[in-house]
C-alpha positions as CSV (number, residue, x, y, z in Angstrom):
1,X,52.8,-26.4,-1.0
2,X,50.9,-25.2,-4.2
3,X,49.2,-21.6,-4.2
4,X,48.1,-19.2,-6.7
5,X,49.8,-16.2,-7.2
6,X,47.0,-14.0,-5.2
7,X,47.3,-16.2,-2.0
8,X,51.3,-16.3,-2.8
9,X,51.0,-11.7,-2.6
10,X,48.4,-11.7,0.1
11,X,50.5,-13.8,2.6
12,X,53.2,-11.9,1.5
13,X,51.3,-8.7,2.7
14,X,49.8,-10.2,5.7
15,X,53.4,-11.1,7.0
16,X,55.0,-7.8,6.6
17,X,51.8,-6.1,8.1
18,X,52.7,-8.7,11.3
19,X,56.6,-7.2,11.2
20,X,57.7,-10.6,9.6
21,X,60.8,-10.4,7.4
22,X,59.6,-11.8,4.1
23,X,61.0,-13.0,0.8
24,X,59.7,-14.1,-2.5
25,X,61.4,-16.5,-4.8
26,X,60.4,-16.7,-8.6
27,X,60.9,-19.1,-10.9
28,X,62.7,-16.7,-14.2
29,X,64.2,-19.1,-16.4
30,X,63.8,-23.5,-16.9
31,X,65.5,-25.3,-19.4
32,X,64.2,-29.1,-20.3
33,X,61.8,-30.9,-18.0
34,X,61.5,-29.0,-14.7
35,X,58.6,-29.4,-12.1
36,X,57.4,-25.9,-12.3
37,X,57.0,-23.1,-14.3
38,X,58.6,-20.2,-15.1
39,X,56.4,-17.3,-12.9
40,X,56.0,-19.7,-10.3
41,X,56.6,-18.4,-6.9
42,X,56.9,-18.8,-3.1
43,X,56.8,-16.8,-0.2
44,X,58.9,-17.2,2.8
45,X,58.8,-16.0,6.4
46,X,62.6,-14.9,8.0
47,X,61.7,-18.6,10.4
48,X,61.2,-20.6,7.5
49,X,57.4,-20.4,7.2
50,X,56.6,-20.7,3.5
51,X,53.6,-20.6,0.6
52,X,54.0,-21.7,-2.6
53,X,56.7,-24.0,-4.6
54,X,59.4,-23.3,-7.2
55,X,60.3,-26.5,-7.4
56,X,60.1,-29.4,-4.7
57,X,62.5,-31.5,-2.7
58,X,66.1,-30.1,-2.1
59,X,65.6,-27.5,-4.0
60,X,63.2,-25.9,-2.2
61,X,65.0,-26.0,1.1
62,X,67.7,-24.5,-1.0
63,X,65.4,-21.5,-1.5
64,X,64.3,-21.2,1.9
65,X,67.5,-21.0,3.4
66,X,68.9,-18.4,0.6
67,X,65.7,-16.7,1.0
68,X,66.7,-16.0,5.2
69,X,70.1,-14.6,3.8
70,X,68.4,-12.3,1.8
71,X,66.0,-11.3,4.2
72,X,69.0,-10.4,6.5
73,X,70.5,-8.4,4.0
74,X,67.9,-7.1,1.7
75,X,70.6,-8.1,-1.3
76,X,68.5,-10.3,-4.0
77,X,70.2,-13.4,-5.2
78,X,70.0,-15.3,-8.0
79,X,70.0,-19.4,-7.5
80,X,70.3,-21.9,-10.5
81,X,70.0,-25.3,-10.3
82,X,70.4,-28.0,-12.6
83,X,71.2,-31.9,-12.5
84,X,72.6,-34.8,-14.3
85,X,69.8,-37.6,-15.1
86,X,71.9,-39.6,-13.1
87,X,72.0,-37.8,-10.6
88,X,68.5,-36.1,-10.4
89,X,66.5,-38.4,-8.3
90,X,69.8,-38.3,-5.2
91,X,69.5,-34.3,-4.7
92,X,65.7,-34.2,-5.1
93,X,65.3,-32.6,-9.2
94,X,64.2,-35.7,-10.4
95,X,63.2,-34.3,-13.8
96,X,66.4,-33.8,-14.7
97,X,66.4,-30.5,-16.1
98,X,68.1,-26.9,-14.8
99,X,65.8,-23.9,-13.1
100,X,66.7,-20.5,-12.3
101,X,65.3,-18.6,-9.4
102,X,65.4,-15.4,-7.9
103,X,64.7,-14.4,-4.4
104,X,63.9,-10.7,-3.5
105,X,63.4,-9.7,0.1
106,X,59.8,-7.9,0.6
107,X,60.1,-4.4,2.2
């Protein structure tokens, strides 16, 4: 799901005020077509709970689940993915180009 970046912060802030672990993913770096920006961000609970998209399909559940790694270990991580056009449309980057995000947990 699509949200600006002050909805993105705010549920960010409203889930550590509950005592959620929280992560947030940022788009740094896309090379040829991607689906979203660089800046581009999502926020993710430590069950999975999420706001915001860096990407879409696979990729994003990628993300989620490196996102509850670094939320158990407060150590950031830095995921890049990129596909082959014929490959892009089986693992869900169906523009075809390469993305490089980085997850941080929220203390």
């Amino acid at each position: 799901m699509q949200a600006d970046d002050a909805a993105i912060l705010d549920q960010a802030e409203a889930w550590r005020r509950e005592g959620r672990g929280v992560a947030v993913a940022t788009v740094i770096e896309t090379w040829g077509s991607a689906p979203r920006p660089p800046g581009s961000r999502v926020v993710i609970d430590a069950d999975g709970h999420f706001l915001g998209s860096v990407s879409g399909g696979c990729v994003e559940g990628e993300v989620v689940s490196a996102a509850a790694d670094v939320i158990a270990s407060g150590v950031p991580c830095l995921l890049s993915f990129g596909v082959a056009d014929e490959t892009a449309w089986r693992v869900g980057l169906s523009c075809g180009g390469r993305i490089s995000v980085h997850v941080e947990r929220v203390d």
